[in-house]
N, C-alpha and C positions, 0 to 999 in steps of 0.2 A: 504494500500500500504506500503510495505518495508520502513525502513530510508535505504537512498543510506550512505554508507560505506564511514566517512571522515578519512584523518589523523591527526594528534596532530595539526593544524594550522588552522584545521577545514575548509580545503577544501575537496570538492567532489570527492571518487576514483570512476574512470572507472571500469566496469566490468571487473575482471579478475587481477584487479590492489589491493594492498595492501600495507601495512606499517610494517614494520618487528620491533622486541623491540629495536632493535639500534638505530631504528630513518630512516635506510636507507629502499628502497622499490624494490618491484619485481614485475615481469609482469611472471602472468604464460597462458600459452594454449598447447592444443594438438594436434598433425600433425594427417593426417589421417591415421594414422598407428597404432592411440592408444598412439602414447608414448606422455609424458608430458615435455615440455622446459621452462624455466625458463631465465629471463634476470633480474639482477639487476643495482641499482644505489644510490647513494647517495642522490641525490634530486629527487622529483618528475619532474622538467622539464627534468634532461638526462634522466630518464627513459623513459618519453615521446617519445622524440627525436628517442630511442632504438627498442620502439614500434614502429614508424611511419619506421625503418630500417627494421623490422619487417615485417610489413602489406606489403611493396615494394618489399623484398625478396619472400612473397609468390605469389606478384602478378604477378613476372616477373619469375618465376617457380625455382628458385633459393634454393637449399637444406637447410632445417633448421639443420643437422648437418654440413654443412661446416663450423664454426666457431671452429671446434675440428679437423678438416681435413689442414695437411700441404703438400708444393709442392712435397716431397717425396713421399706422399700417393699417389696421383696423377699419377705421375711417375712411381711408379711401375704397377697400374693400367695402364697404357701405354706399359708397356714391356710386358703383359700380353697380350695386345690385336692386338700391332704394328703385321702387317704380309704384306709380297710381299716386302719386301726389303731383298737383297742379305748381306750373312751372314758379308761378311767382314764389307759393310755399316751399318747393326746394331749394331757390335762388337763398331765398332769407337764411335757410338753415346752414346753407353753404356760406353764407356772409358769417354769421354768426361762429362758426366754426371758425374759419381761417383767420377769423378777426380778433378773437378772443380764445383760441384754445390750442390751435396749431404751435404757439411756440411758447407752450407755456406746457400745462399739463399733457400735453396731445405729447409731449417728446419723454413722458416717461412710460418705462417698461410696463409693457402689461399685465406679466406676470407677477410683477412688484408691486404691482397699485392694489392700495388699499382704501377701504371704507373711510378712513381720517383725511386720506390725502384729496379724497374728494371736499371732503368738508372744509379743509383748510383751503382747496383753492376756490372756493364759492366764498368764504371768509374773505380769502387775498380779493377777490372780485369788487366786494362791496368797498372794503375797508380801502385798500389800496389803487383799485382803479374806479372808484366813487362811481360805480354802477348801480343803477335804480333796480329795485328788485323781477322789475316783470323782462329787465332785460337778460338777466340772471335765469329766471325763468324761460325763457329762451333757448335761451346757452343750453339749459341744463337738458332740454325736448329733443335735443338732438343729440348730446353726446349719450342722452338715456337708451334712445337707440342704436348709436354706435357699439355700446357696450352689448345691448342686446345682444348683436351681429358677433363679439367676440364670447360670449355666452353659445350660443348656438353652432361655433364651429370650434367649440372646444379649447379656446385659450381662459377662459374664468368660468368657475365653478358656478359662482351667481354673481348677480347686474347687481356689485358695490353700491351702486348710486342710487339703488331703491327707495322710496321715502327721503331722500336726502336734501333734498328742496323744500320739504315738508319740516323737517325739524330746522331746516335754518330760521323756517318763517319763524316757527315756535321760539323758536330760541331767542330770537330779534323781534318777536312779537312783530312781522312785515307782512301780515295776511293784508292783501288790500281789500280798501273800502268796497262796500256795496254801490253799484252804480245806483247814485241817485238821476229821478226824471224831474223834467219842471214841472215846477205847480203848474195852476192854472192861471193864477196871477203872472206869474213868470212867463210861463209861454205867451200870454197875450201883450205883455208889455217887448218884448222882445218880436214879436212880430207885429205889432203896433209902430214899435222905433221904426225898422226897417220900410214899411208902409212910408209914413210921414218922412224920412230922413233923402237929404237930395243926394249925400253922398252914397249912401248904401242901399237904396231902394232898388238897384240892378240885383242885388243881394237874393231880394225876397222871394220870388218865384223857385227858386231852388230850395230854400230852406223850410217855406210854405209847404213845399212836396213833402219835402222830408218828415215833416209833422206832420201831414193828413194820412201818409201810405206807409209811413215806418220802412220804408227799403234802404238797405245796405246804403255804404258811400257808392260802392262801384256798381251796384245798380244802378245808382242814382244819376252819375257820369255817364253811366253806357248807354242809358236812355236814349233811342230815336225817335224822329218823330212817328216814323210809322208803327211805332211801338203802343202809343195811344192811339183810341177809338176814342171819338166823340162824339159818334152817335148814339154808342151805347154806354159811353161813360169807364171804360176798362183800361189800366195800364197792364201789358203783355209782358211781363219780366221772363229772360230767354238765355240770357247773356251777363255775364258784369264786368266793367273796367279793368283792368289792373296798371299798376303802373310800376315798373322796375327803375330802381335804384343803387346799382350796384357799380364798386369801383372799376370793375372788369368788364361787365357787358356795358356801364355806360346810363344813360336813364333813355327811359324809352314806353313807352304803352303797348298792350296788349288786350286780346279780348278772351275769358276763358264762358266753359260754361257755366251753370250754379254749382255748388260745393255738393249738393245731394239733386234729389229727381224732382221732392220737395222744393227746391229753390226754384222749379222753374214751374208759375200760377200765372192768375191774372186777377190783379188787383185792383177791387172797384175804386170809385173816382169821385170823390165827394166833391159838392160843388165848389170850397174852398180851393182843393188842389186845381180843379178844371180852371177856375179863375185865374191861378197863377199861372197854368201853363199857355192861358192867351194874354198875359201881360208880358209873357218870354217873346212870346210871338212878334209880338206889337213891337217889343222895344230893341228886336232886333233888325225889323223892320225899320223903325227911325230910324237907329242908329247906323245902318248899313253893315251891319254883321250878318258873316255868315257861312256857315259851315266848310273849311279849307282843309280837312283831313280825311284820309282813312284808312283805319286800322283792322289788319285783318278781315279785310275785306265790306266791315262796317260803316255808312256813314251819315251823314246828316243827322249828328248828334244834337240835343237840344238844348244843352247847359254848355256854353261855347264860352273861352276870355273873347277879348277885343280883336285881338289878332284870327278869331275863326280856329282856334286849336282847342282842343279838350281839356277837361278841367280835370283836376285830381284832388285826393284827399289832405293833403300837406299844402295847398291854395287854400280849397277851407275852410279848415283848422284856423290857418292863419288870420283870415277874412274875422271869425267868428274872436278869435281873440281881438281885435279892433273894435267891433262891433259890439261889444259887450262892456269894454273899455268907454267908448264914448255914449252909450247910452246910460251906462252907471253914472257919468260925468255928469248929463243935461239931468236927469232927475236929480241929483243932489242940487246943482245950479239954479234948480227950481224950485225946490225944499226950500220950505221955512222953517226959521229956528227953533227945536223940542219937536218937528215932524215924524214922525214916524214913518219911513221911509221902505222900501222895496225894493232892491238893488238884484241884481241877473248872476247867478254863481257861475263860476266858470264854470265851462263846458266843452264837450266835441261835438262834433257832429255824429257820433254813436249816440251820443245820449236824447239824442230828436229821436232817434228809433224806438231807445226806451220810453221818452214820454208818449210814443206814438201809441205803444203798447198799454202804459198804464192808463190811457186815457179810455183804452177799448175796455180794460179791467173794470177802470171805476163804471161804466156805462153798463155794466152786465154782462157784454157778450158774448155768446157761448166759446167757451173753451175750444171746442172745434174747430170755430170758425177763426177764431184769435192764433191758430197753429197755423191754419192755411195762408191766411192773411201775410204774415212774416215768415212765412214759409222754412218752416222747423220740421227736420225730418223728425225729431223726436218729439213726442209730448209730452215728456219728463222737463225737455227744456222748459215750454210756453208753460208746466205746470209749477216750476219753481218759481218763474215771474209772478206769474197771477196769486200764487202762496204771499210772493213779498206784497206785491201792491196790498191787495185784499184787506191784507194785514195792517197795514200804515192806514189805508184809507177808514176800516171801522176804529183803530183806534181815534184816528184825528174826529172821526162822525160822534163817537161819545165821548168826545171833550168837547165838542157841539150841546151835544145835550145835558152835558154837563153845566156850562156856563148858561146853557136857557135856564136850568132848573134855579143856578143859584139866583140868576134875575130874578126870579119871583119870588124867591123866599126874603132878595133886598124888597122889592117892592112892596110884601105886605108887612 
């Protein structure tokens, strides 16, 4: 029988195990593939230790080269195979990535990365590159499935990152707010302004929509005119805007279809909207504006700038913080001293969607028809809105009945 193979201390190596002339040792074997892997160590117990990482690794089907494989690798293997999402939503993910993650966490080993290292570099994110949380959020949508990708082909046991977005928030207390909608006072003072106002009054037909039909921003943009019927009062939604912003493609528009099958109805037309869309009519008429583009194939768009180009959601973003600015300004200017005043909280153009919706909420209408309307393929969505409104609106209604009750009880 063989002498089993000691090192200089004259203990027993394992098969496969040896002692190298420096003193330190190595574990060699070979994957079924033929090739040959190597682990060393200084002493014979980490090498140990390296084996038993080892023997775990192949039990639990886990690749013997991912110790040379970093999150970038991964990642591009990801962009490779990612497919069924809408261009502008991959464009974003791929920003996000390369912008934030490629030279920073993306360049550590995969098979090193741990559950902390994630947390510390969403920590690094906020603390050090003073990033707002939903951007964070972001970041985290896409490298959640990158990881995925390196779970499923066998370099990590489980997606580190799980919940990990979720205890930052906890931890930093960063769960964001509830979108709030306007009042009713608010909405009418804010589409009052723009009415009356000579500088923003091209404003209102667009914003008017957006409040009467609750359609997306790129709904709202991708609007043609042959999309409205006015004999029967319907808007056709089919299509929505996008617009790319990217350092590499450049910025540019596009037309996708809606996100679900849902997305694409037709949206009655209350006489408020109909009115705005022949005040669009008319004033592009004076003014001699008129439709100078087309995108994919689409044209004679109906929310046009000056120039006959299309409009996008960072225009009225911007528009709307102006506008809000200077109507807060003429109400106080016109406020008298101890008034009690009503002033427009900031807002986007998302949240005309949501007022669109809680206004359907307070008015009754049936849940069904409130899902078609804003076209939710789910009706867990339209059922968590109309949960929040419902909720706000009876409480404010019996602090209504509240304050009648106490009337009466001063009065007698």
């Amino acid at each position: 029988m063989a002498e089993r193979r000691k090192d200089n201390k004259g203990r027993v190596l394992k098969e496969n195990e040896s002692q190298r002339k420096d003193g330190s040792y190595d574990y060699r074997w070979r994957t079924s593939d033929g090739k040959r892997h190597s682990v060393y160590a200084s002493t014979l117990e980490e090498l140990r230790e390296k084996e038993q990482t080892v023997f775990k690794d192949k039990s639990d089907g886990i690749r013997t080269g991912a110790q040379k494989v970093n999150v970038n690798d991964i990642y591009d293997l990801w962009v490779q195979l990612k497919k069924g999402l809408k261009e502008n939503t991959f464009q974003n993910y791929i920003y996000m990535y390369e912008q934030f993650v490629r030279d920073d966490l993306g360049q550590h080993k995969i098979a090193t990365l741990k559950r902390s290292d994630i947390r510390r570099y969403y920590n690094h994110l906020i603390d050090e590159r003073c990033l707002k949380i939903t951007t964070v959020d972001n970041i985290h949508t896409v490298l959640h499935q990158v990881l995925d990708v390196a779970v499923e082909d066998g370099y990590l046991r489980n997606n580190i990152s799980d919940n990990a977005l979720k205890e930052l928030k906890q931890s930093r207390n960063l769960f964001t707010e509830k979108r709030k909608a306007l009042t009713v006072q608010e909405q009418d003072i804010f589409l009052d302004f723009l009415k009356n106002s000579n500088v923003y009054q091209h404003w209102y037909p667009i914003f008017a929509l957006m409040i009467g039909t609750g359609l997306r921003v790129g709904e709202t943009t991708g609007l043609n005119w042959n999309n409205v019927d006015f004999e029967n009062n319907t808007i056709n939604i089919n299509h929505t805007l996008v617009y790319f912003n990217h350092a590499k493609g450049g910025c540019y528009f596009g037309v996708n279809t809606p996100k679900t099958r849902a997305g694409e109805r037709t949206v009655p037309m209350i006489e408020s909207v109909k009115d705005a869309l022949l005040k669009e009519k008319a004033y592009q008429e004076e003014s001699g504006i008129a439709c100078n583009v087309r995108i994919d194939g689409f044209k004679d768009f109906i929310f046009i700038n000056r120039f006959g180009n299309a409009q996008h959601q960072g225009t009225l973003n911007k528009a709307l913080r102006r506008i809000i600015r200077d109507c807060n300004q003429e109400i106080l200017d016109k406020a008298k001293v101890n008034d009690q005043v009503i002033l427009l909280p900031r807002f986007s153009c998302h949240t005309l969607r949501h007022t669109f919706t809680t206004r359907l909420c307070e008015s009754g209408i049936n849940i069904k028809v409130i899902q078609m309307v804003l076209g939710h393929a789910d009706i867990s969505t339209t059922l968590d809105i109309y949960a929040d409104v419902t909720k706000d609106f009876k409480k404010a209604e019996m602090q209504t009945f509240e304050d009648f009750m106490n009337n009466k009880k001063d009065a007698i």
